[in-house]
N, C-alpha and C positions, 0 to 999 in steps of 0.2 A: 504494500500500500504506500501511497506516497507520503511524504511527510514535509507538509513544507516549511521553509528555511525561515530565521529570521526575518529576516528582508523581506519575503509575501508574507507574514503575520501580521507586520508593522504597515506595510501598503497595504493592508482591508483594513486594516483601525483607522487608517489617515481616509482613505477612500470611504467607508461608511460614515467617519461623522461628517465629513465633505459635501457627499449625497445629501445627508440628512439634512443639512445647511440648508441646502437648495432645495429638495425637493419639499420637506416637510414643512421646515421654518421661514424656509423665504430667506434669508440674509442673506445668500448671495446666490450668483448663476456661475455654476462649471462653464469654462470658453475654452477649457482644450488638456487635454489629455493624453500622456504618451508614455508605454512601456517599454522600454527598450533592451534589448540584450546586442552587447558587443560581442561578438565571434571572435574577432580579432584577440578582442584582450580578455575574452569570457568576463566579462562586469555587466551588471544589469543597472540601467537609471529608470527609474520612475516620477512623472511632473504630472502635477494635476494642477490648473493654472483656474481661477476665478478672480471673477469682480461683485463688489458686495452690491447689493440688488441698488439702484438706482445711482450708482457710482459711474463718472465719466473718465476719471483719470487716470485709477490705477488697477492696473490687473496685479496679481499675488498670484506667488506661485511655490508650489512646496515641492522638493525635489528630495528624493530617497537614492544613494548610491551604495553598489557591493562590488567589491571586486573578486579575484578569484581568490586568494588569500583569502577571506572571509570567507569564503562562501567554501572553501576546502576545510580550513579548520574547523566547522561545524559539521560538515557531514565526513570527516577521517574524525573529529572530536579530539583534535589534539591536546594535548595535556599542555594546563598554563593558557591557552587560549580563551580569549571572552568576545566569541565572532557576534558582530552587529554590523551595524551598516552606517555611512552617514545622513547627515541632512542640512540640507544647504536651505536657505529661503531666499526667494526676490523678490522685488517688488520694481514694477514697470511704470514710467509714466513721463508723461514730455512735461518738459519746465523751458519758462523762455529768458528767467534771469538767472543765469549760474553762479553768479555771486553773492544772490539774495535766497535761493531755493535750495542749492545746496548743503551750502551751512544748518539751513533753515530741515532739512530732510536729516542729518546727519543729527540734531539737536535733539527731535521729535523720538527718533529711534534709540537714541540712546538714552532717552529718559523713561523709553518704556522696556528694553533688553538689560540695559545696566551695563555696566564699562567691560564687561566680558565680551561683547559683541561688540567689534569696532566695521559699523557700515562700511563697506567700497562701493563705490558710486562709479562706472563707467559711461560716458557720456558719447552718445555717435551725433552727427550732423552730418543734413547732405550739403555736400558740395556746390557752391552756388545757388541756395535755399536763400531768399529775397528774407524771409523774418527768422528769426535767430532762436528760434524751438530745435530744442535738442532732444533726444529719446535719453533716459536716464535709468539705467539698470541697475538697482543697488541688492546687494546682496550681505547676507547674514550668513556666514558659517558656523558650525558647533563645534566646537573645540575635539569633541571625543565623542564615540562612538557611541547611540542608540540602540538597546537591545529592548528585549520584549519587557525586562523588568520597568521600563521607562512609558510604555503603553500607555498605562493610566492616566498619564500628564500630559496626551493627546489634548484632548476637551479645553485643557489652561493653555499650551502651546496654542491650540487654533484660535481661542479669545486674545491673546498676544497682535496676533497675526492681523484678526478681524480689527483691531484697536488700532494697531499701528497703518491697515489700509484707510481706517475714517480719519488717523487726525492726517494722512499724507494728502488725502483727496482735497483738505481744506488750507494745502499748499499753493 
């Protein structure tokens, strides 16, 4: 019978309260979705991307990665091992002062993550674009690896997440 790994446990707890979100409570609407396995480097990514229900600006996105390392030390069960997986967060949204928005994005986040999460903000712009809107991808890393014992704190991470996409939309 099959057994599945950390990594799919932890993507149906992130995906059922996600759903739930959307379909049950309404707070927000799923806009995209993607399971992916590398062949190359046998690692699996998973992003489930929404926007909170009547939000314009910023999509959220939560993303799950495993590599093969992980995902060997759980099913050989090596000794000394604690295979989990990562999780990255983003959050998307176009800003047209980068000297005022920025700062201003990088403030908001870290009054609600706490100084353990230091935002990076990538910024792209097209070339020859007449107004000065830029696409702003910032991202939140976790320091250390998410196992199933961490499950539970699904529901407070997603409130994090939902908090930090209302006060960013009211950037």
């Amino acid at each position: 019978m099959f057994h599945p790994t950390v990594f799919d446990n932890i993507k149906t707890a992130f995906e059922n309260q996600i759903y739930d979100y959307d379909n049950l409570d309404g707070i927000l609407v799923v806009t995209d979705r993607a399971d992916l396995l590398n062949l190359a480097l046998m690692s699996r990514e998973f992003s489930l991307s929404f926007k909170l229900t009547g939000g314009r600006n910023v999509t959220s996105e939560v993303v799950l990665l495993s590599s093969v390392k992980e995902l060997s030390d759980e099913i050989l069960e090596t000794p000394d091992s604690n295979p989990g997986c990562s999780l990255l967060l983003r959050f998307y949204m176009e800003i047209d002062d980068v000297n005022v928005q920025c700062p201003a994005i990088e403030n908001v986040l870290s009054t609600i993550w706490g100084p353990d999460f230091q935002p990076v903000q990538s910024l792209s712009c097209l070339f020859g674009q007449e107004d000065d809107t830029c696409n702003n991808c910032i991202e939140l890393q976790f320091n250390r690896q998410i196992a199933e014992e961490q499950m539970e704190d699904i529901p407070n991470l997603l409130n994090f997440i939902l908090q930090s996409a209302g006060e960013l939309e009211d950037i």
